[in-house]
FIDO-864997 format. One line per 4 residues: for each residue x, y, z of C-alpha. Coordinates in pm, whole numbers. Example, Ala and Ser with C-alpha at 12.3 -4.5 7.8 and 13.67 -1.06 7.14 Angstrom:
<rs>
1230 -450 780  1367 -106 714 $
</rs>
This chain:
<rs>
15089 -15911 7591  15284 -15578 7587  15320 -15407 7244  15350 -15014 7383 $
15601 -14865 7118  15636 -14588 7335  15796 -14780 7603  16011 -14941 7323 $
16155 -14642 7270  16215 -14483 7581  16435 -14868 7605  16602 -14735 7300 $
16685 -14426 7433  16812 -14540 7774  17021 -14835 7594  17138 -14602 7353 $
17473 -14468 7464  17583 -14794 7604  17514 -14959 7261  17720 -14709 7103 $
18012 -14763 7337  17966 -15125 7270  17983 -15078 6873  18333 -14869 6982 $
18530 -15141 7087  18367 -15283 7427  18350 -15654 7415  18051 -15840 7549 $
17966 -16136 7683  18259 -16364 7603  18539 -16121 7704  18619 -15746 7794 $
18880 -15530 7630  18761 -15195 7724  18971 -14926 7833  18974 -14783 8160 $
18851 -14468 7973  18527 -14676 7900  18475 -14810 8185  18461 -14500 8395 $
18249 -14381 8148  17994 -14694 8181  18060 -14641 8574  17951 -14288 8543 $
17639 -14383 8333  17536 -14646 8580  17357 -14445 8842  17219 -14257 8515 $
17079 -14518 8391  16883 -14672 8729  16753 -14336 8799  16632 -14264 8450 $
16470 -14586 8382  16314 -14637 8713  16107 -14238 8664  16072 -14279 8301 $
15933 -14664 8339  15839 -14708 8683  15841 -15017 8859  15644 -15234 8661 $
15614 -15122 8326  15665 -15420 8050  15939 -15472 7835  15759 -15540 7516 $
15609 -15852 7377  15656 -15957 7052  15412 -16212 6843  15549 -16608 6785 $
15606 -16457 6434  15926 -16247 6562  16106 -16534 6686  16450 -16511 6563 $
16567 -16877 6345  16935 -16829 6524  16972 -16712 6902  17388 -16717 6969 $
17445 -16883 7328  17760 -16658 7422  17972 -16675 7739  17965 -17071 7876 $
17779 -17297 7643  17857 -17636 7897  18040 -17586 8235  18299 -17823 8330 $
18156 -17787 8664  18146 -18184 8824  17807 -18143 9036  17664 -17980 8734 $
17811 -18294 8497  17633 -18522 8738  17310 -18312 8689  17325 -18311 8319 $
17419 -18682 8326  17107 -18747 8469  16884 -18498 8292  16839 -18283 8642 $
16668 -18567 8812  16822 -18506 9178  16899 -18109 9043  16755 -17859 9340 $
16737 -17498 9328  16839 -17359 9685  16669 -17030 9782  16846 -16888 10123 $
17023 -16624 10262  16808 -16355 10452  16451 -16539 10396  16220 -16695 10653 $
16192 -17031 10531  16462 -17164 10241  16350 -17324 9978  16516 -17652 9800 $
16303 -17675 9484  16308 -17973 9208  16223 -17887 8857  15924 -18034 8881 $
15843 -17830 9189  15975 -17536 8959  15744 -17596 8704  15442 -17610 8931 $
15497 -17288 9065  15330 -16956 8930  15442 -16957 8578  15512 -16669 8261 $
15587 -16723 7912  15682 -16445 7719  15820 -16389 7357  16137 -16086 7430 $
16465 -15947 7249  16759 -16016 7432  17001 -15727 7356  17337 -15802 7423 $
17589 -15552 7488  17827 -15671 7185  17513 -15534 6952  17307 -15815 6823 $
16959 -15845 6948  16726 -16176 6889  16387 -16241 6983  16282 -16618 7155 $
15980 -16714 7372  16114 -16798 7738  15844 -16966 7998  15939 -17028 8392 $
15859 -16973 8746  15852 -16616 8824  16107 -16526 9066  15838 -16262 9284 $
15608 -16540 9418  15895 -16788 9493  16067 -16536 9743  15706 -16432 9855 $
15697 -16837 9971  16084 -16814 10117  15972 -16478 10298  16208 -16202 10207 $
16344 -16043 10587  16358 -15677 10571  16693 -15654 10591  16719 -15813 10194 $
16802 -15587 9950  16960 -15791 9684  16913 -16113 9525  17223 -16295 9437 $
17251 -16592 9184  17562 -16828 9174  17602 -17056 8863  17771 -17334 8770 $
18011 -17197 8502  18351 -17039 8576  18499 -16802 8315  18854 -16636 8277 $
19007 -16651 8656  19100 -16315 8828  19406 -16250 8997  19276 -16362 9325 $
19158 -16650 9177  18757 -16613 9181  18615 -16655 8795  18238 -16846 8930 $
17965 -16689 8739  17771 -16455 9017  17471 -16176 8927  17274 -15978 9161 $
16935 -15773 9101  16760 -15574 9362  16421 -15640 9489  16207 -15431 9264 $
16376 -15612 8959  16366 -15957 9143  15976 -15891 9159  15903 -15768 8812 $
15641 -15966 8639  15875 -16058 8358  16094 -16207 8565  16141 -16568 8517 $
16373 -16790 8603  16293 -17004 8295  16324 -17375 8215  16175 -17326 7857 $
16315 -17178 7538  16072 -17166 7211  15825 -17435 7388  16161 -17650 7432 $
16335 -17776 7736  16594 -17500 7796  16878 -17634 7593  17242 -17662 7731 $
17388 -17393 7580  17154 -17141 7682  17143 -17234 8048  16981 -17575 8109 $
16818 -17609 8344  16716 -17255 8397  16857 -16929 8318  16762 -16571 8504 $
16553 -16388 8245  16550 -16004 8328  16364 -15816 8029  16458 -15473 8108 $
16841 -15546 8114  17106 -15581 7888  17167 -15992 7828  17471 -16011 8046 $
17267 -15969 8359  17043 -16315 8264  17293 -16559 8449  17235 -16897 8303 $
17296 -17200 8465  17142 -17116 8817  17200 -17328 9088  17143 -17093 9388 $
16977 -16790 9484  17069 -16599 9822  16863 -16298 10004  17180 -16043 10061 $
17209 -15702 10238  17500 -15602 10024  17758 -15763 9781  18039 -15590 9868 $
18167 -15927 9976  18086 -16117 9655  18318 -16145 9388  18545 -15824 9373 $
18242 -15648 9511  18103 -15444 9191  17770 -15717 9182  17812 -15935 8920 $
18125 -16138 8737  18147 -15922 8413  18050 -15601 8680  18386 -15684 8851 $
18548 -15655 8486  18454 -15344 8415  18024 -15330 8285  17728 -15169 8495 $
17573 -15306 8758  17260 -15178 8626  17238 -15240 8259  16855 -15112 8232 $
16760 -15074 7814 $
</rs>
């Protein structure tokens, strides 16, 4: 378990500036009222931000770990807390019996997974603060299939660069009409050890309102890039084509694609 305070605060330093443009007046997860003074600035920071936690970090350094003592008595579920989705009201109706995760896009071999498959794949728990970019932090254990070895089974083609994850939750409709809940993460991230797509929150069943029946969990990220509510994951080249083509639904309103802290 991770506890190097030194890589704490380098995440402090690197999260820094966009906290403090968050405490200015950016909204976070639930809705976006920044400026398009802001968001040039975040835009500018964005390639900043990759660059300078990728040297100072590397590739696999740990977010850190905190003991079960840290876990925080109230985690707020923002953004969706139960879509209106109808394939994911069937799902939830039946407590995710028939649910299947679909891996595809530019893999080898696509994967349709059960949660009980989930669950018997290589597994991580890990006990993390979620920072979110509206300024609160809290601390919960999360436990789930890491992503790496499930695309190592789907066989990533060379061509992948980007791993994209729809959802079932719509949010506030754009003008030409998409609003679906996307995120994408490149392949370094994707493999990260701490990167779960968990089915567990605090030794619980994931509950509804934080992402039943799994949510991305991407420790070295602000919380907007954990998409909850995953029902498929896609190999891409690019994602110019997704969405409005910035990466991500609250990326196509205006925040970083790369939100490293």
């Amino acid at each position: 378990m991770s506890s190097d305070p030194s890589g704490a605060t380098r995440r402090g330093l690197l999260g820094g500036a966009l906290t403090g443009l968050a405490g200015a007046g950016l909204a976070g997860c639930d809705q976006i009222t920044a400026s398009p003074a802001v968001n040039e600035t975040l835009n500018g920071m964005d390639g900043l931000t990759f660059h300078a936690q990728r040297l100072l970090l590397g590739r696999d350094a740990l977010a850190r770990e905190y003991p079960a003592s840290a876990i925080s008595p109230d985690f707020k579920a923002n953004g969706s807390t139960n879509p209106d989705n109808e394939d994911y009201q069937q799902h939830l109706a039946d407590g995710f019996k028939a649910w299947r995760l679909e891996i595809g896009g530019l893999v080898e071999r696509p994967l349709s997974l059960s949660l009980d498959e989930l669950r018997a794949a290589p597994r991580r728990s890990q006990i993390t603060r979620h920072d979110c970019v509206e300024g609160w932090s809290s601390i919960a254990k999360w436990s789930g299939a890491r992503l790496g070895p499930l695309l190592d089974r789907a066989g990533v083609k060379p061509a992948a660069k980007y791993v994209a994850f729809f959802c079932a939750d719509t949010l506030e409709l754009t003008l030409d009409g998409t609003g679906d809940y996307y995120e994408t993460i490149d392949l370094n991230d994707a493999r990260h050890p701490q990167t779960i797509l968990a089915d567990e929150m605090n030794d619980k069943v994931l509950p509804l309102a934080h992402g039943a029946p799994i949510r991305l969990r991407l420790e070295r990220q602000l919380g907007y890039k954990m998409a909850k509510y995953v029902m498929r994951i896609e190999l891409i080249d690019s994602f110019a084509g997704l969405g409005l083509g910035k990466g991500g639904y609250w990326e196509d309103r205006g925040y970083q694609w790369y939100a490293g802290i």
